[in-house]
C-alpha positions as CSV (number, residue, x, y, z in Angstrom):
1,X,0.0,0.0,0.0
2,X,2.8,2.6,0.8
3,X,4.7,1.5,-2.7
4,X,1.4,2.2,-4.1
5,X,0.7,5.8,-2.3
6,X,4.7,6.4,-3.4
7,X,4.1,5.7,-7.2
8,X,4.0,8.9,-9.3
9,X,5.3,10.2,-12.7
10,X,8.3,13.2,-12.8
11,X,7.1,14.1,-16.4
12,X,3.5,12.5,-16.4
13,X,2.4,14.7,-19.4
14,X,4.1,12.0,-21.7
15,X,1.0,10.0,-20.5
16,X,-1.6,11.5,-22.8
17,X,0.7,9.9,-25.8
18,X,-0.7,6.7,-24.4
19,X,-4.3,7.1,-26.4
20,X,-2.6,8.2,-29.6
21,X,-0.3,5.4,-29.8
22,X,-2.8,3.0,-29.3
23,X,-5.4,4.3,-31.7
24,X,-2.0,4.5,-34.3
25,X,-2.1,0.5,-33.4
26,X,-5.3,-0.1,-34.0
27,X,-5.6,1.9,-37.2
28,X,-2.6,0.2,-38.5
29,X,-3.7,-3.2,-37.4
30,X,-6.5,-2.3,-39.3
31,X,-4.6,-1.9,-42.7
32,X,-2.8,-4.6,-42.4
33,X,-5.9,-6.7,-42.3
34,X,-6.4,-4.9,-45.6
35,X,-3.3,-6.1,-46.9
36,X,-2.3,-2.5,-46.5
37,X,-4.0,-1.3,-49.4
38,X,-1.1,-2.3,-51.6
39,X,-3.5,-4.8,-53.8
40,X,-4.7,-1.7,-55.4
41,X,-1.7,-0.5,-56.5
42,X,0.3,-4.1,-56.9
43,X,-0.8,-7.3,-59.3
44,X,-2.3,-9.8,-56.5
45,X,-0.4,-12.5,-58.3
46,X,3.2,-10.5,-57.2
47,X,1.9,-9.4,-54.1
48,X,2.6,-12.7,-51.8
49,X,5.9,-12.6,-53.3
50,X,6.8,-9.1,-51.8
51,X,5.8,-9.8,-48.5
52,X,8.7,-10.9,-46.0
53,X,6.7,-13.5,-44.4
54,X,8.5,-16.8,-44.6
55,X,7.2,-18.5,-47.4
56,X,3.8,-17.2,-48.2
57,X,2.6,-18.4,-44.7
58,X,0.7,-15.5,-42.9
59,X,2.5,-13.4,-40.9
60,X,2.2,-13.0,-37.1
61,X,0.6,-9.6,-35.8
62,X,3.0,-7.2,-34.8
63,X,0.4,-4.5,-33.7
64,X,-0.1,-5.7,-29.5
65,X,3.1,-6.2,-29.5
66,X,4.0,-2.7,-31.0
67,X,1.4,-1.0,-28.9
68,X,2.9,-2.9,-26.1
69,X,6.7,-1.1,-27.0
70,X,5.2,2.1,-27.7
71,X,3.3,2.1,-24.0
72,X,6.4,1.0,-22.5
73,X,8.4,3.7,-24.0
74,X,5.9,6.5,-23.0
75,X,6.0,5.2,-19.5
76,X,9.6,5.6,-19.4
77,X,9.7,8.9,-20.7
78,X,7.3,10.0,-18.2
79,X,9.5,9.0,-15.3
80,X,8.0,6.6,-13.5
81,X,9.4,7.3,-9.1
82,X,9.0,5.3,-6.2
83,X,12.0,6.1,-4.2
84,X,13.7,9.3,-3.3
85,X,17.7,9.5,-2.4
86,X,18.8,11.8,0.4
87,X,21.3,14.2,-1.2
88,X,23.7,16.7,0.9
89,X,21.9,20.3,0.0
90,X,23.1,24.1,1.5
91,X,22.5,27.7,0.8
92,X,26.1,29.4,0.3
93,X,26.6,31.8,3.3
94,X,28.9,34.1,1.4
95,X,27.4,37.2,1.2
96,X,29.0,40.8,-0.6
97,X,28.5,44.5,0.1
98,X,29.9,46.2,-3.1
99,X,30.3,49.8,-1.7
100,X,30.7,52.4,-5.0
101,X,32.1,55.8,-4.7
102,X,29.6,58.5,-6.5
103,X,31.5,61.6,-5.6
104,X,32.6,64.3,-8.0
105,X,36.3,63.0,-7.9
106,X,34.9,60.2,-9.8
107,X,34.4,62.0,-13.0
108,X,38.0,62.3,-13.6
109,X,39.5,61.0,-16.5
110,X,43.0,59.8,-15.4
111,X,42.1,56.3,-15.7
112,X,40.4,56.7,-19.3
113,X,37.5,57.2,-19.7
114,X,36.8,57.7,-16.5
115,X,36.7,56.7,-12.9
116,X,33.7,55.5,-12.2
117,X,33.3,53.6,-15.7
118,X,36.3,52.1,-14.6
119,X,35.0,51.0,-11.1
120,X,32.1,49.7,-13.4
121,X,34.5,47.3,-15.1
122,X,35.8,46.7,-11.6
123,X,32.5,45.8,-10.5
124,X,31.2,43.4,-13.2
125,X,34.4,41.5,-12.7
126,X,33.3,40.9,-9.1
127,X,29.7,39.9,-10.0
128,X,31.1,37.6,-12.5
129,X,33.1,35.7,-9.3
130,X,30.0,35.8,-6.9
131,X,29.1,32.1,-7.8
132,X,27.0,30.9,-4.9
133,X,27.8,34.5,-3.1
134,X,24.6,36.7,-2.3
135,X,25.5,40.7,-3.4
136,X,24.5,43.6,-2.3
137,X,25.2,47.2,-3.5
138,X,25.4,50.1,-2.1
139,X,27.1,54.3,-3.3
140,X,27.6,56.8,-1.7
141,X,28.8,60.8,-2.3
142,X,26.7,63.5,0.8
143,X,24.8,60.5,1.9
144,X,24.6,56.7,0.9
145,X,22.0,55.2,-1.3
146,X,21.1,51.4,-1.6
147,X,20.8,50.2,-4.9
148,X,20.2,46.5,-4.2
149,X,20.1,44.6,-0.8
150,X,21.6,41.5,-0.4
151,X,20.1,39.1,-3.5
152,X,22.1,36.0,-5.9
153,X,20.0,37.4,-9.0
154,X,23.8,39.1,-10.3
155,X,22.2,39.2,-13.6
156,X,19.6,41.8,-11.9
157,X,22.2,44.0,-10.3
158,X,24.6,44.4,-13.4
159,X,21.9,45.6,-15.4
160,X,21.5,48.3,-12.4
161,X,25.4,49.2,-13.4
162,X,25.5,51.3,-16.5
163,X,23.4,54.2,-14.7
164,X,25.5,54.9,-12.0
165,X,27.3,58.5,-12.1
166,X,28.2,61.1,-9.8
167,X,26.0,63.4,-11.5
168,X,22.6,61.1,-10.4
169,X,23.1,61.6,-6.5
170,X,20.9,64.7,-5.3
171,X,24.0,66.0,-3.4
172,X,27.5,66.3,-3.7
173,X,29.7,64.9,-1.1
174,X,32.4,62.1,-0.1
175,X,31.2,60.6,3.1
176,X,32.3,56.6,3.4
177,X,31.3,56.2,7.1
178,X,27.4,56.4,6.4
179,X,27.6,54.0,3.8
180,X,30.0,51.4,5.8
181,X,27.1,51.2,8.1
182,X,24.5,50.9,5.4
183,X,26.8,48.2,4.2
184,X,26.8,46.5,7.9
185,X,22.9,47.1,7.6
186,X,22.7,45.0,5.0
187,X,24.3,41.6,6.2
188,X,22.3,42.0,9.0
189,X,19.1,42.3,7.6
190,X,20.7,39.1,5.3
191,X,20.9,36.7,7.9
192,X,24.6,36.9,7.3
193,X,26.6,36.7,10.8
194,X,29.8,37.6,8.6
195,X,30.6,38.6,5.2
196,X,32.9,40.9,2.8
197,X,32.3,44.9,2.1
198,X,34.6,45.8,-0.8
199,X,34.9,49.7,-0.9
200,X,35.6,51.1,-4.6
201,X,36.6,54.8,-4.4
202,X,39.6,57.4,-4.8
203,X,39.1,58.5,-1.0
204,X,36.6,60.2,1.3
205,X,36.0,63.3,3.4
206,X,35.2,61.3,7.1
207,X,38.7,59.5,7.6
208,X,38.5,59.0,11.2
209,X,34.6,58.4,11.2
210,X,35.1,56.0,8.3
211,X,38.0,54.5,10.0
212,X,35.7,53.8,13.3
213,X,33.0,52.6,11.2
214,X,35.3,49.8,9.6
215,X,36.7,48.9,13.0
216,X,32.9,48.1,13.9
217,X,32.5,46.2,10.7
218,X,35.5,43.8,11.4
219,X,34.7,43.1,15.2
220,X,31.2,41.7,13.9
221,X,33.3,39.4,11.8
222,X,33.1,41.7,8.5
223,X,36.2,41.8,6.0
224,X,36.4,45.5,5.0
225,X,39.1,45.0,1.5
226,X,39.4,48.2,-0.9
227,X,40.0,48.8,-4.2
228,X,42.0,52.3,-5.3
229,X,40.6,53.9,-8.2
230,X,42.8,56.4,-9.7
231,X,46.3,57.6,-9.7
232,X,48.7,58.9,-6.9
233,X,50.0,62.1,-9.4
234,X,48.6,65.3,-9.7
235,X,47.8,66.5,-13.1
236,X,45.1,68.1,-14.9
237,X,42.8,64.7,-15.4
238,X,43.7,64.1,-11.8
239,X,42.6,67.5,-9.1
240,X,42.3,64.3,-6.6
241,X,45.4,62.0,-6.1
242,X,44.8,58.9,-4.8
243,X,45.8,58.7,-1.3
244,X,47.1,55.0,-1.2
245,X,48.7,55.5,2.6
246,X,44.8,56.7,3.8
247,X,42.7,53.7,1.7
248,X,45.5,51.1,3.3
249,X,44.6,52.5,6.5
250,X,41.4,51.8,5.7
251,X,41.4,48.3,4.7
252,X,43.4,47.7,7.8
253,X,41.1,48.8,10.3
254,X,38.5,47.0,8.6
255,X,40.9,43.7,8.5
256,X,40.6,43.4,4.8
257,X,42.6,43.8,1.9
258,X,43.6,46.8,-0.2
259,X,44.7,46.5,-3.9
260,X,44.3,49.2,-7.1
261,X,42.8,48.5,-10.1
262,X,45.5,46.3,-11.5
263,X,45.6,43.8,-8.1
264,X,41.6,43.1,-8.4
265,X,42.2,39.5,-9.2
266,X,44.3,38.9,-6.4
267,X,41.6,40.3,-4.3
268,X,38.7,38.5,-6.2
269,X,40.9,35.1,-5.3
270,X,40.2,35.9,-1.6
271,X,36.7,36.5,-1.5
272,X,36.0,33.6,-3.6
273,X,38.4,31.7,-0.9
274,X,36.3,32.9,1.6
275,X,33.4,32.1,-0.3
276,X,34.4,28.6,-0.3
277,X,34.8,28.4,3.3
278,X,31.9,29.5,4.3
279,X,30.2,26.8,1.7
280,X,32.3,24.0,3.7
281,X,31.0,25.7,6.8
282,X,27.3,24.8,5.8
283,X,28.0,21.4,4.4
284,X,29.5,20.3,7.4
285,X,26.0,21.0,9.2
286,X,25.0,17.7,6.7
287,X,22.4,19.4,5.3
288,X,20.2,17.0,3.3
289,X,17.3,16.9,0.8
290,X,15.2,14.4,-0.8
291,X,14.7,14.1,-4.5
292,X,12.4,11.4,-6.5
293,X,14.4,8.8,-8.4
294,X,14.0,8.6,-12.1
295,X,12.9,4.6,-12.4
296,X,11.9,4.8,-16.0
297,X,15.5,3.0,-16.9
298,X,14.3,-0.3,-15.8
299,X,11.8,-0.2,-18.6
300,X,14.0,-0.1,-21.6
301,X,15.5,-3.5,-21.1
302,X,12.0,-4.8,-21.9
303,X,11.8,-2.2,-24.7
304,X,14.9,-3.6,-26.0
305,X,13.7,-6.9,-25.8
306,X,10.2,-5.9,-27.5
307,X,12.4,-3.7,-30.2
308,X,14.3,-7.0,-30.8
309,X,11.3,-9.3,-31.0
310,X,9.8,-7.3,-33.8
311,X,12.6,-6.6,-36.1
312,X,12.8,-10.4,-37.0
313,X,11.8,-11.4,-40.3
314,X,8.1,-12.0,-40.9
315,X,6.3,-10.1,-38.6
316,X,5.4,-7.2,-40.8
């Protein structure tokens, strides 16, 4: 009774083949009691001769046995189940804050085109390493904005990418403090106990308050890493050097990593590191799932055999 209650099919609209192929048998059964129809188009006296039937002796009927192969084969493709496998199952835990500077600084074009199109490059190369990480994003210039919380659709927030410009915030400013905590938000509202915030920008305005606010990030178990965008020299292209000594500060209070533009893979190896820890992390909590077991397989031996069966000579 339980194998009974258990029985169902993975694909069962392959059953309503089932009435086709056996009104195909019946119809065909019934034309072959006809000879086919080929006396009318063949002398009766040849006809016997062209049949491969042994001898002029009349031929067994293939049609139950055809509509016998042609029900088995529907019932394999509709996936007959009866017993589900335990299989180990888990959610990665990685999660990403992508924290974008939108400040005026960003316009500049010593890093052709520009800044910010460049952190856009920058950016798509870290959603294209997410995998199984959950990604958030979130700029900042006066005041910080969130663009997208913490999601795995990456295909959703790199379409969101293209758009973003210093000249679309309301005010102008270069304040990374608010947005570390709106990072911080975030993975909490995420369900994430830890995670990475990877800050893009060419400095900010709040050193010591951004400082603090990384500090607070890393003693929850955050990673705050960096990512320099721009050049140390003052020219014309360039009215804001990049302070390298101040965004290494940074990262270091927030126990991450800081790298320029060129260094990005390195840094992209180490979240996807961590990314893989924190995958071990859940699989060692032996997280299991069930899933239905495809049993249609142990049908085609018999529609092998049946196959066989009719493809002697004299049954059609």
């Amino acid at each position: 009774m339980a194998l009974t209650q258990d029985v169902h099919f993975l694909r069962p609209a392959w059953l309503l083949a089932l009435p086709l192929l056996w009104g195909l048998s019946f119809w065909l059964a019934r034309r072959r009691g006809r000879d086919g129809d080929w006396a009318s188009f063949i002398d009766p006296d040849l006809l016997p001769a062209l049949r491969l039937d042994g001898g002029g002796q009349p031929g067994r009927s293939p049609w139950p046995w055809l509509a016998l192969a042609w029900t088995l084969a529907a019932l394999a493709l509709a996936g007959p189940s009866w017993q589900r496998a335990p299989s180990p199952a888990y959610r990665g835990n990685a999660a990403w804050v992508l924290v974008l500077d939108l400040s005026p600084s960003m316009s500049a074009t010593d890093l052709p085109p520009n800044r910010v199109t460049r952190a856009r490059y920058a950016l798509d190369d870290l959603l294209n390493a997410a995998r199984d990480a959950r990604v958030g994003l979130v700029v900042f210039g006066d005041e910080p904005y969130t663009v997208t919380p913490l999601t795995d659709d990456v295909a959703t927030v790199r379409a969101l990418l293209p758009p973003l410009a210093p000249d679309i915030l309301p005010t102008a400013g270069d304040n990374l403090a608010p947005a570390l905590g709106q990072a911080g938000t975030l993975l909490e509202h995420g369900g994430g106990r830890s995670g990475q915030v990877v800050v893009l920008t060419d400095g900010f305005a709040d050193p010591a308050a951004a400082f603090d606010a990384a500090g607070k990030l890393r003693a929850r178990g955050v990673a705050v890493s960096v990512v320099g965008v721009g050049t140390p020299a003052r020219g014309a292209a360039n009215p804001q050097p990049l302070d390298v000594d101040r965004l290494r500060q940074l990262a270091a209070s927030g126990g991450g990593r800081y790298v320029d533009l060129a260094g990005l893979p390195a840094l992209i190896g180490d979240l996807q590191t961590q990314a893989g820890h924190a995958g071990m992390a859940k699989v060692k909590q032996d997280i299991r799932v069930a899933h239905w077991l495809d049993g249609g397989i142990w049908l085609l031996p018999f529609l092998l055999l049946l196959a066989a069966v009719l493809a002697r000579r004299g049954w059609l």
